[in-house]
N, C-alpha and C positions, 0 to 999 in steps of 0.2 A: 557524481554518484546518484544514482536512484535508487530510490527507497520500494520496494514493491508491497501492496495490497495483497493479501489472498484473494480479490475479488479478481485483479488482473492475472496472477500467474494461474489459476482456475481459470479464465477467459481464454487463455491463451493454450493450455494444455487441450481443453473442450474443444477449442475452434481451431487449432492446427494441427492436427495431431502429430507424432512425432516419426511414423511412419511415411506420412504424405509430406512431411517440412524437415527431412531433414537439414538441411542446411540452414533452416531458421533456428531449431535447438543447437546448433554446432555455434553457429554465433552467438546463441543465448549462451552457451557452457563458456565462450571466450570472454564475455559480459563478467559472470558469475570470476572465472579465472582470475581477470582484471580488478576486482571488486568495484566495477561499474555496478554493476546487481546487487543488491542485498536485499534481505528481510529481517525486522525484528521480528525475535522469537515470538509473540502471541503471533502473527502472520502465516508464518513458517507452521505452527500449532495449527490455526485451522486449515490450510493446505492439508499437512497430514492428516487430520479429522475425516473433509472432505473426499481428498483425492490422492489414498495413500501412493499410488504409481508419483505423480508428480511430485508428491514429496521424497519418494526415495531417490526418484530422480537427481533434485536438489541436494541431497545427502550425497547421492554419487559420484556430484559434479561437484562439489566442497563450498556448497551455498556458505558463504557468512552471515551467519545470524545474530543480528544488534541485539545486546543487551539491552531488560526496560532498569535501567539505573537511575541515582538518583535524581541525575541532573535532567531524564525521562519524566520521572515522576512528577517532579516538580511545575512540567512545561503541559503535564496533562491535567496538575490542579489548575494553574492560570487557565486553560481551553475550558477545563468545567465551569470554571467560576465566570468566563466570557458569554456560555451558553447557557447559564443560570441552571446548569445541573446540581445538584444535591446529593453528595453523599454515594446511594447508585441505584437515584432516582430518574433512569433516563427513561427516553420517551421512547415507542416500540416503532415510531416510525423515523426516528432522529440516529445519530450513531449513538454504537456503544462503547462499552469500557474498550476492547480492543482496539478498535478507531480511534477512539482519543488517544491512545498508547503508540499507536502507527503515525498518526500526524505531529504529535510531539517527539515523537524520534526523528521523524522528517526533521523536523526544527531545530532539535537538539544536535543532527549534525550536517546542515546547512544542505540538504539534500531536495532531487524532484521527487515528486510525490507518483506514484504510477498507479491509479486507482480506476477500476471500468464500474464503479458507482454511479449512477444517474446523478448529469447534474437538475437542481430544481432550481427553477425561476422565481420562484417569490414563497419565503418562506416569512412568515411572522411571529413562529414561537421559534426562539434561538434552536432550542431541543431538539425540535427537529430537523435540523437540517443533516444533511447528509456527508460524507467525507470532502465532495469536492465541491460543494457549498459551504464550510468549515472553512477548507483552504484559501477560499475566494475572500474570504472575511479580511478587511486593512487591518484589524490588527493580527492576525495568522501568515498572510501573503505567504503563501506555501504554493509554487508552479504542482499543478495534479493536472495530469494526461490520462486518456486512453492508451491502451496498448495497443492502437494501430496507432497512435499520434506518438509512441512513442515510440516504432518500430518506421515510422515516416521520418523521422525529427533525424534517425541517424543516419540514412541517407543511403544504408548497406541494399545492395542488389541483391536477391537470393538465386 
């Protein structure tokens, strides 16, 4: 299963559009089918924010959307209290509450992480770091890809 970002299905809506791929959206909707694809709901929420076409998209194609429960919750206090967040004292360049709520859903149900966040190389306030800097962390070990590494990784011809 993969867990999707809004940063990657926004990546992937923007840079393929759906007119010019269809056959990359027919596979994504078989993904979505399969529940290969999913998103927790804060995700899914700023997608619709964002880019309401793609989010109805995902509505149309019967996206499964991860509840944040408790066993969610729980796995986003451990990730705050790893990166010495406080409360919802994050930092404006580090993730936010959403983020931590995506990669502990990641966690919570054994899933890849599919995020087009930049990674950073050397970060030294935990706060800051980013989704796929989070993931990278030994005690997270969360697989986070690009959406062309993850549209590579399955091997499908368009």
């Amino acid at each position: 299963m993969q867990v999707f970002d809004a940063s990657s299905m926004i990546h992937a809506w923007d840079n393929y559009p759906l007119r010019q791929f269809p056959g990359l959206w027919e596979w994504m909707a078989d993904q979505i089918a399969k529940k290969h694809l999913v998103m927790p709901d804060v995700a899914f929420e700023e997608v619709m924010g964002k880019t309401p076409d793609c989010g109805q998209w995902l509505k149309d194609n019967h996206l499964e959307r991860l509840d944040i429960n408790n066993a969610v919750l729980q796995e986003a206090m451990r990730l705050k209290g790893l990166l010495g967040i406080v409360g919802d004292q994050y930092h404006v360049k580090g993730v936010g509450e959403n983020d931590i709520l995506i990669i502990a859903t990641a966690l919570v149900y054994q899933a890849k992480l599919v995020s087009d966040e930049g990674m950073q190389h050397s970060t030294v306030i935990p706060a800051k770091r980013k989704i796929p800097t989070v993931c990278a962390m030994p005690e997270v070990a969360v697989s986070c890809v690009k959406f062309i590494e993850f549209i590579k990784r399955s091997g499908t011809i368009f």
